[in-house]
One Martini backbone bead per residue (centre of mass of N, CA, C, O) as a GRO file, in nm:
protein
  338
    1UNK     BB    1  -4.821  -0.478  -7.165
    2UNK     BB    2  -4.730  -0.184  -7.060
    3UNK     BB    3  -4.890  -0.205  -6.813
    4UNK     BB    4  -4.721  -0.438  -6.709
    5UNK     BB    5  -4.452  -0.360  -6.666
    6UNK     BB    6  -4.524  -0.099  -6.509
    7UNK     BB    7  -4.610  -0.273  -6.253
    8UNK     BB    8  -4.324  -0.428  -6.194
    9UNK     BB    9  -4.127  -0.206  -6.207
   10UNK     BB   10  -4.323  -0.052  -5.961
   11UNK     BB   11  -4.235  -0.327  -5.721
   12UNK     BB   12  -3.924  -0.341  -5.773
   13UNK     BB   13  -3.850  -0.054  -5.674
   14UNK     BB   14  -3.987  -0.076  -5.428
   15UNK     BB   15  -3.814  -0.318  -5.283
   16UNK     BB   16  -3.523  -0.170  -5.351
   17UNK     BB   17  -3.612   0.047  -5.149
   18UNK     BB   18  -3.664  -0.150  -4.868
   19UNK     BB   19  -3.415  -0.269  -4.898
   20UNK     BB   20  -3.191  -0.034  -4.872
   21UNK     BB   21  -3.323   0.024  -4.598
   22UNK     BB   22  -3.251  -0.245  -4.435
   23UNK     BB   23  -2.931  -0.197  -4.470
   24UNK     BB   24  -2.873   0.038  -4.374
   25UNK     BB   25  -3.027  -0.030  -4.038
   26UNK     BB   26  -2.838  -0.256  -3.986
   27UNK     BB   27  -2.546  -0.121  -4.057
   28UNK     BB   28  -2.669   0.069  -3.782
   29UNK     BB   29  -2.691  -0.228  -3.601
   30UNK     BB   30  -2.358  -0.285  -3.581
   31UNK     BB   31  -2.218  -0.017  -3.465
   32UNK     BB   32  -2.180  -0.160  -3.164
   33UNK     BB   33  -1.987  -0.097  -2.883
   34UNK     BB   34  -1.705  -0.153  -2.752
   35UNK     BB   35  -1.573  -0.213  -2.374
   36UNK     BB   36  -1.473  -0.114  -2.032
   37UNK     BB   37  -1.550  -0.193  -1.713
   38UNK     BB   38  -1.393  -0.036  -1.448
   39UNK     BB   39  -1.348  -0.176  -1.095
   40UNK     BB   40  -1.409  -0.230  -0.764
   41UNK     BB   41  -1.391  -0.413  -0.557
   42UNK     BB   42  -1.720  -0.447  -0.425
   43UNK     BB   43  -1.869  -0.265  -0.617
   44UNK     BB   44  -2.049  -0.148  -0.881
   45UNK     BB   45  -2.159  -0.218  -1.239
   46UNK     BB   46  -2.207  -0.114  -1.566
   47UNK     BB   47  -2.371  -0.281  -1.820
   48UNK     BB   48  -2.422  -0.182  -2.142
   49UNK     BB   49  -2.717  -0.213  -2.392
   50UNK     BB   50  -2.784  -0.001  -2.669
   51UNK     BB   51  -3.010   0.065  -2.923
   52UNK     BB   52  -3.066   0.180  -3.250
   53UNK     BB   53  -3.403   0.124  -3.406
   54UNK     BB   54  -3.667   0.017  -3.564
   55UNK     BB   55  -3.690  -0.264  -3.543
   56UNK     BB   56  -3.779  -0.555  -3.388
   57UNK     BB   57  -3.828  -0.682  -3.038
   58UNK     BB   58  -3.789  -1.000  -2.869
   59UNK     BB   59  -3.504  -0.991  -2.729
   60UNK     BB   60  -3.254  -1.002  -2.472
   61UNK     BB   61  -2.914  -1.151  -2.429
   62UNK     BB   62  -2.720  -1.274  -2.148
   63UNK     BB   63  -2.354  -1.332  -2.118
   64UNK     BB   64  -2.073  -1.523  -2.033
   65UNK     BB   65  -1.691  -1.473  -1.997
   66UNK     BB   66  -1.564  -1.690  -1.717
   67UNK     BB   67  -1.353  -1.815  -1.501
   68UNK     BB   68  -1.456  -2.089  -1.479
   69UNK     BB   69  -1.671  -2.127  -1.738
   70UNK     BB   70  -1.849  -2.148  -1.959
   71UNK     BB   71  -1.864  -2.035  -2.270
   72UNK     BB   72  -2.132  -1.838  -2.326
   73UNK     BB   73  -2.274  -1.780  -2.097
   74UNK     BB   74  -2.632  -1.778  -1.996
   75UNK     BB   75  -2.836  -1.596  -1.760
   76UNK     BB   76  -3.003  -1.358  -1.943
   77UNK     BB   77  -3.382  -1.261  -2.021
   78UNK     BB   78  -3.501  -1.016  -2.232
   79UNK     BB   79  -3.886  -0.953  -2.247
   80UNK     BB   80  -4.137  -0.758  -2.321
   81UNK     BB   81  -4.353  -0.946  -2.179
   82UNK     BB   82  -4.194  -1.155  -1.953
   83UNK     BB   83  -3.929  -1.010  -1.904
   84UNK     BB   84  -3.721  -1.178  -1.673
   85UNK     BB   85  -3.482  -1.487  -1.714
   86UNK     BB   86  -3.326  -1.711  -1.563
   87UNK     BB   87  -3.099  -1.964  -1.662
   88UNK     BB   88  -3.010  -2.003  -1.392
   89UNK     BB   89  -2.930  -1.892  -1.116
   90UNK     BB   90  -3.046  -1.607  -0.924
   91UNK     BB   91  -2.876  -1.312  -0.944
   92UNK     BB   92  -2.915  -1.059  -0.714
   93UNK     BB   93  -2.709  -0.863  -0.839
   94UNK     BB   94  -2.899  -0.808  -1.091
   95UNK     BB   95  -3.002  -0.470  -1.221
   96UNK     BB   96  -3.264  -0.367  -1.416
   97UNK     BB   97  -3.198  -0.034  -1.588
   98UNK     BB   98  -3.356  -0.008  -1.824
   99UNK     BB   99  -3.589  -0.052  -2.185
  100UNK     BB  100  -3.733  -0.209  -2.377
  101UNK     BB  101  -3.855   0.000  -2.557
  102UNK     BB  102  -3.572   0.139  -2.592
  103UNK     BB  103  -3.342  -0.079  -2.629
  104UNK     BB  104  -3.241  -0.119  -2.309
  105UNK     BB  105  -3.044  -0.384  -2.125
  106UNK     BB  106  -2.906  -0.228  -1.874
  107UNK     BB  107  -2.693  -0.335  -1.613
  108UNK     BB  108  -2.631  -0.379  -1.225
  109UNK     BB  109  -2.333  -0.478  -1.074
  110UNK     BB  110  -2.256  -0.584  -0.795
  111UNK     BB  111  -2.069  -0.705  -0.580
  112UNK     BB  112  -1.775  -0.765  -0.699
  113UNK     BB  113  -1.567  -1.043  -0.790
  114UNK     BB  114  -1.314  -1.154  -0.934
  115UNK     BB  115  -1.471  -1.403  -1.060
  116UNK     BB  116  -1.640  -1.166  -1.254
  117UNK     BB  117  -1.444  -1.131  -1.462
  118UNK     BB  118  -1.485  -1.045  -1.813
  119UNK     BB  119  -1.724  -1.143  -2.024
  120UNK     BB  120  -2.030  -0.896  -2.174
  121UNK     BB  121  -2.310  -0.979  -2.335
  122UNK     BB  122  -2.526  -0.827  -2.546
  123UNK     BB  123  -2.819  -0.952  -2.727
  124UNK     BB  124  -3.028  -0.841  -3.011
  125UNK     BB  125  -3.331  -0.969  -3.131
  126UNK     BB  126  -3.421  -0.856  -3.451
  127UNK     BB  127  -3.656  -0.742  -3.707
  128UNK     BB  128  -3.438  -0.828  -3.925
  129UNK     BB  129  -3.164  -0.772  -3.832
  130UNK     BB  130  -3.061  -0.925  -3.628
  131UNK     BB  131  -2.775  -1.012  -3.372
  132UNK     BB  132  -2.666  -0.770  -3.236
  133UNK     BB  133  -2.391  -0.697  -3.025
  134UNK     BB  134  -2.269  -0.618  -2.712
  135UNK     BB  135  -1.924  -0.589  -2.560
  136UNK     BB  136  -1.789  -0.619  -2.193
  137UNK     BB  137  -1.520  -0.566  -2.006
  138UNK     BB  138  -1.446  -0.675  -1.702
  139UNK     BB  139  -1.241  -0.482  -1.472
  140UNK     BB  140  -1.079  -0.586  -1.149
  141UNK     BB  141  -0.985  -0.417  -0.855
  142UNK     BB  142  -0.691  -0.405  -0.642
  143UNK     BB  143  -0.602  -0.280  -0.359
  144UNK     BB  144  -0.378  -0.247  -0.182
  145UNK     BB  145  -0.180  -0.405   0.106
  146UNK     BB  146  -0.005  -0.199   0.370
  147UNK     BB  147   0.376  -0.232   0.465
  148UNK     BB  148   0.577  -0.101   0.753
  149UNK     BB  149   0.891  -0.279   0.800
  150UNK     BB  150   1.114  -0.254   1.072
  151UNK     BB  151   1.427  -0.319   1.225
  152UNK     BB  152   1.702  -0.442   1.496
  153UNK     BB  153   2.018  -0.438   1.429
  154UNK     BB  154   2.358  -0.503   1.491
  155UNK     BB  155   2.581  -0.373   1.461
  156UNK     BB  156   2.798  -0.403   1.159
  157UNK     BB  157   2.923  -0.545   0.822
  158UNK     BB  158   2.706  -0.697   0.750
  159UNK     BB  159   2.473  -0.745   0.572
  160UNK     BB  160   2.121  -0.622   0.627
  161UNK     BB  161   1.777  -0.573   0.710
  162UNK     BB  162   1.608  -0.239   0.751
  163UNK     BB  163   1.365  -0.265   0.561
  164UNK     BB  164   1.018  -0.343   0.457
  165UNK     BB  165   0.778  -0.327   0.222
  166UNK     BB  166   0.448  -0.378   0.135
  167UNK     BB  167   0.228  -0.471  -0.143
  168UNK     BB  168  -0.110  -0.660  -0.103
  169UNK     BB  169  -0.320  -0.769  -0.335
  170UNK     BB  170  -0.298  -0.684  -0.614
  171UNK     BB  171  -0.495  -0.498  -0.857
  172UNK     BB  172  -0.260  -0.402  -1.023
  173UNK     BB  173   0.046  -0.437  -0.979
  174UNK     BB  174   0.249  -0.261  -0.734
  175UNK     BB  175   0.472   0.000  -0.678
  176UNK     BB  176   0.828   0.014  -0.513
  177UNK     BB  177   0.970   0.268  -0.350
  178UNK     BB  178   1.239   0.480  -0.255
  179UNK     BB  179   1.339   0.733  -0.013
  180UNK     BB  180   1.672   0.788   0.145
  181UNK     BB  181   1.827   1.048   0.189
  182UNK     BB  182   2.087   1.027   0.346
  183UNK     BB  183   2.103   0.707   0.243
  184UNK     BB  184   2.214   0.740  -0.008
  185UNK     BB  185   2.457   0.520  -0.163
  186UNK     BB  186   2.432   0.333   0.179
  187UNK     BB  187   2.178   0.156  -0.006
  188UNK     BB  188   1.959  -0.099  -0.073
  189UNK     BB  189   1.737  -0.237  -0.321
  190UNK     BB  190   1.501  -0.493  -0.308
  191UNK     BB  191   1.274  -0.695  -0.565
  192UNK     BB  192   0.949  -0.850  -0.499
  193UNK     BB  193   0.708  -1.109  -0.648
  194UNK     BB  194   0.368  -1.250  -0.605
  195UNK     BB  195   0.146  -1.472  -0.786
  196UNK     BB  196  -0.154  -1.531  -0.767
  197UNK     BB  197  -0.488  -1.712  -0.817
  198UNK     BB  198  -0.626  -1.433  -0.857
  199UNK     BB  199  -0.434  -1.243  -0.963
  200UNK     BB  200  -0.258  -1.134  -0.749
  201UNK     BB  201  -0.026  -0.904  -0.629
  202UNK     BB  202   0.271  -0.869  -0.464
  203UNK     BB  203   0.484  -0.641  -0.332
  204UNK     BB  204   0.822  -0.626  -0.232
  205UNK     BB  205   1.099  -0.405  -0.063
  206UNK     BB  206   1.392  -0.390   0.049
  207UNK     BB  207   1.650  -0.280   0.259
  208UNK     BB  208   2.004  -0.277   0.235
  209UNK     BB  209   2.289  -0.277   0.481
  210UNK     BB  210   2.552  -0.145   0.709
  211UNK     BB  211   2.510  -0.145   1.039
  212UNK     BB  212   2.499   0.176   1.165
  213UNK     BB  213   2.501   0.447   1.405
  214UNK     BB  214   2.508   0.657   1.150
  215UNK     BB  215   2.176   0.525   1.082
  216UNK     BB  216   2.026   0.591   1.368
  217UNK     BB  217   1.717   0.787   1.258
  218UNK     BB  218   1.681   0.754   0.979
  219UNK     BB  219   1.503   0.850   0.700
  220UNK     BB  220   1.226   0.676   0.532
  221UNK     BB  221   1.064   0.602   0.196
  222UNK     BB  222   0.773   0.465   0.105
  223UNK     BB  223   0.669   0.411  -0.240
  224UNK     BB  224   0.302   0.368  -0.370
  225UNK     BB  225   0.164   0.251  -0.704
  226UNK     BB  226  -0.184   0.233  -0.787
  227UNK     BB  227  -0.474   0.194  -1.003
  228UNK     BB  228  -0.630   0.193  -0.718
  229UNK     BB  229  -0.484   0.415  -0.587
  230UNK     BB  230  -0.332   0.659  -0.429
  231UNK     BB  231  -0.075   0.756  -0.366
  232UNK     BB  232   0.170   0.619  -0.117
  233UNK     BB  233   0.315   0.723   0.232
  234UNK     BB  234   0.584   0.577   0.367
  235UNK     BB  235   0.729   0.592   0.739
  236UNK     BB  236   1.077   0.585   0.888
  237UNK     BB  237   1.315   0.490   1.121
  238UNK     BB  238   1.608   0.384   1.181
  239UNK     BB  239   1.709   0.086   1.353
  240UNK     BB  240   2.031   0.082   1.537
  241UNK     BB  241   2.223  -0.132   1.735
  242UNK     BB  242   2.478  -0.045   2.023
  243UNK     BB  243   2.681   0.022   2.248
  244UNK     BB  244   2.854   0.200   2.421
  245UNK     BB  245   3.049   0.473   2.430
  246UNK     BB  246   3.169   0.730   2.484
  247UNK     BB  247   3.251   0.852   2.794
  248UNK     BB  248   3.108   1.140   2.963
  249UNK     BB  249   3.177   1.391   3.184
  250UNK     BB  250   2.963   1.676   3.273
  251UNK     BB  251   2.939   1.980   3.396
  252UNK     BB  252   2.674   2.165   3.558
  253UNK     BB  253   2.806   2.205   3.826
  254UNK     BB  254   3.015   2.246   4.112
  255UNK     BB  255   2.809   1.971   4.246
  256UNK     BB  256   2.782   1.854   3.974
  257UNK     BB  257   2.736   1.567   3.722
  258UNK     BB  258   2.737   1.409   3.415
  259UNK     BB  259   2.664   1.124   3.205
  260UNK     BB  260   2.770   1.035   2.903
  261UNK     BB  261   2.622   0.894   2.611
  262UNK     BB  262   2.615   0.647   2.298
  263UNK     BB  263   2.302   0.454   2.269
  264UNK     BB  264   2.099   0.133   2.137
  265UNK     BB  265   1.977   0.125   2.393
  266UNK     BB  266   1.962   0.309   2.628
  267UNK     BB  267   2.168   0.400   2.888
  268UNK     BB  268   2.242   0.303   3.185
  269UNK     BB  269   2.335   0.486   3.492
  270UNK     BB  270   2.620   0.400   3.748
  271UNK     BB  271   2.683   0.532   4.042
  272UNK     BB  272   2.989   0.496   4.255
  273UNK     BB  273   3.226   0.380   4.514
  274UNK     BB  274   3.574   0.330   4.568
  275UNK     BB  275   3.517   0.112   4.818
  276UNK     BB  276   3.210   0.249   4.865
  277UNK     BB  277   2.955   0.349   4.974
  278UNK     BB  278   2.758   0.601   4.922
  279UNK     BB  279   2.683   0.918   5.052
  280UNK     BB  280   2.369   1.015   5.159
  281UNK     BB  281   2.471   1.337   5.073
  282UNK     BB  282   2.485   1.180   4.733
  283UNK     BB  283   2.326   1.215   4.462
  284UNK     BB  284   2.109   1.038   4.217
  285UNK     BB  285   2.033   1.188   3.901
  286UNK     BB  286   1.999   0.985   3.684
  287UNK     BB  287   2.285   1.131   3.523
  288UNK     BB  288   2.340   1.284   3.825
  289UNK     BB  289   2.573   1.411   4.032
  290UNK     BB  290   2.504   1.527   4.360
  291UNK     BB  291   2.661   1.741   4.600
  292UNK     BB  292   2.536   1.889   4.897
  293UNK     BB  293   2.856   1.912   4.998
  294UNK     BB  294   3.208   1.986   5.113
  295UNK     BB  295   3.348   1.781   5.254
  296UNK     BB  296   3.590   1.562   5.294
  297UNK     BB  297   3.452   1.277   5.293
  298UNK     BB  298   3.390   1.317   4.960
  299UNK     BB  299   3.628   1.210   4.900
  300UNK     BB  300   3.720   1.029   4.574
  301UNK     BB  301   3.640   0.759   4.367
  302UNK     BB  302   3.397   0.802   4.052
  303UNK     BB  303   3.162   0.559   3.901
  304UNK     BB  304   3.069   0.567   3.562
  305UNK     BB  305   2.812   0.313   3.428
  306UNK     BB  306   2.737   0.199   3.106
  307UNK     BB  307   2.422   0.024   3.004
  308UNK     BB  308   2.319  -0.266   2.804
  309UNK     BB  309   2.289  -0.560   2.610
  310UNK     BB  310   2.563  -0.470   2.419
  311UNK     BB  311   2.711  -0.318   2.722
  312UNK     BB  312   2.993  -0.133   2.843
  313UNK     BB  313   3.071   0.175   2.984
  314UNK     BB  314   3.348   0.421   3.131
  315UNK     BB  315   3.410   0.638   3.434
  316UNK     BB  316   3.623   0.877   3.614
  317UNK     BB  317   3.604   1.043   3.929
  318UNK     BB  318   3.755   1.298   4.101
  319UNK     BB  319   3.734   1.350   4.426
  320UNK     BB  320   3.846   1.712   4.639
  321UNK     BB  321   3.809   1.818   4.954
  322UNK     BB  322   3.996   2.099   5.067
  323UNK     BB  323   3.964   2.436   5.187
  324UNK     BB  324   3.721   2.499   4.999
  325UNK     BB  325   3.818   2.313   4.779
  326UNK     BB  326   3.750   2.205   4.472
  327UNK     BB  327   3.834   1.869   4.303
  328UNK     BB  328   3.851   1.723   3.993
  329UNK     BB  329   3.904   1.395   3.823
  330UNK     BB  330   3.908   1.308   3.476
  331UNK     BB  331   4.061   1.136   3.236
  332UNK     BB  332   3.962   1.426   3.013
  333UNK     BB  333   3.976   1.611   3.283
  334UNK     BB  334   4.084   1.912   3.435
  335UNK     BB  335   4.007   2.068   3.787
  336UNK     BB  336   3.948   2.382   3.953
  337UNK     BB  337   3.768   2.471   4.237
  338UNK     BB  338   3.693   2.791   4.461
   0.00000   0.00000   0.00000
């Protein structure tokens, strides 16, 4: 009786060292962490699946949970015997780079594209342990398409839009902000975005302010920064429109004069003659009236008119050749040359 109990003991003992054993290795294969698998448009991702165990292994299953598709959609099974089994069509974009051997069901997958963001799950069909699972949520990135588009409205007193930024169908949506240089505080800016049905968000930014002339030329920045790409700088120099300013007339020897004004887009300038035409030899260069000799017959009174699409403005210049003197005189300066 005592050699029987001996026996049951020592069977109790042993099966209780083995669930011990087993309960252990099991809560050793449970420890299997999730990640997020960060990946651009169009890239590769990797989607790891390994596990560390003696238990035996009868095969590996992925399925996936990704928007339009039932959930835990199976679509590969790795058995170490049959290898890869597809089970619905065959994605060639899936490349296993893993080892049955190793329980290791890693696999390679290709040109990524917004439809496959989602979760990616392998489970381990293992005994005894039972089938724990290791889940990645695959995201996907995608830089802007950026672009600055400036305007070029006509001086005047009403705001009106004078540069816009866009940053065109990112994921996740990109920042866009400007650096106005010496137009801070004399510009605003108004921030919009639109959510497409792909996930990707536009965003754009308008400089908003009241077109003056001493705004044209000036430098402005936009800043774009966006988790898909590093930060991104557009520049601009701001454009706006306005007739020809004062007219000025300016000595540049004493037989030539320059017709100068300050206009947007660049003012033509034409010289005449009044009540008569040029004399052949009073050249006109670009803007500038040049007498080639000291007649007496060059002597009257010259008009320089500059224009462009939105005005024109005027000076008069007065020559007089006598006894070797030459006299010139304009609405704002007198002058005498001998």
């Amino acid at each position: 009786m005592a050699v029987l109990f001996c026996g049951l003991f020592s069977v109790i003992l042993k099966m209780s060292i083995l669930l011990t054993a087993s309960h252990l290795e099991t809560k050793h294969v449970e420890a299997v962490q999730a990640g997020d698998v960060v990946v651009m448009l169009g890239s590769s991702a990797i989607l790891p699946c390994h596990i560390s165990t003696n238990d035996r292994l009868s095969q590996i299953t992925w399925q996936k949970t990704i928007k339009g598709k039932a959930p835990n959609d199976v679509f590969l099974i790795i058995q170490p015997k049959n290898g890869l089994k597809y089970s619905n069509e065959k994605d060639l974009r899936f490349e296993f780079i893993g080892n049955v051997d190793d329980k290791n069901g890693t696999l390679k997958f290709s040109n990524v594209t917004l439809e496959d963001e989602g979760s990616y799950t392998c489970i381990f069909s293992l005994f005894p342990g039972g089938t724990p699972s290791r889940n990645s949520q695959l995201v996907i990135l995608v830089p802007p398409i950026t672009n600055l588009m400036d305007y070029t409205p006509l001086e005047g007193n009403e705001e009106v839009p004078l540069a816009t930024c866009t940053a065109a169908a990112s994921k996740p949506k990109a920042e866009v902000r400007w650096i106005k240089g010496s137009l801070e505080g004399k510009v605003r800016e108004e921030l919009n975005e639109t959510r497409h049905a792909n996930g990707t968000t536009t965003t754009w930014s308008t400089l908003l302010g009241k077109p003056g002339r001493e705004m044209n030329g000036q430098l402005v920045k936009c800043v774009i920064s966006s988790e898909a790409t590093k930060e991104e700088i557009l520049e601009t120099n701001i454009q706006v429109h306005y007739p020809p300013g004062n007219v000025n007339i300016v000595e540049r020897s004493k037989v030539s004069y320059e017709c100068e004004t300050n206009a947007n887009p660049k003012a033509t300038v034409t010289w005449t003659r009044s009540g008569q035409p040029l004399p052949q030899s009073v050249k006109v260069v670009g803007a500038t009236l040049q007498f080639s000799s000291q007649s007496n017959d060059l002597s009257g009174l010259y008009k320089c008119e500059t224009t462009n699409p939105y005005g024109s403005k005027q000076a008069y210049l007065f020559v007089h050749f006598s006894s070797g003197e030459f006299c010139c005189e304009n609405k704002t300066n007198k002058q005498m040359f001998t």
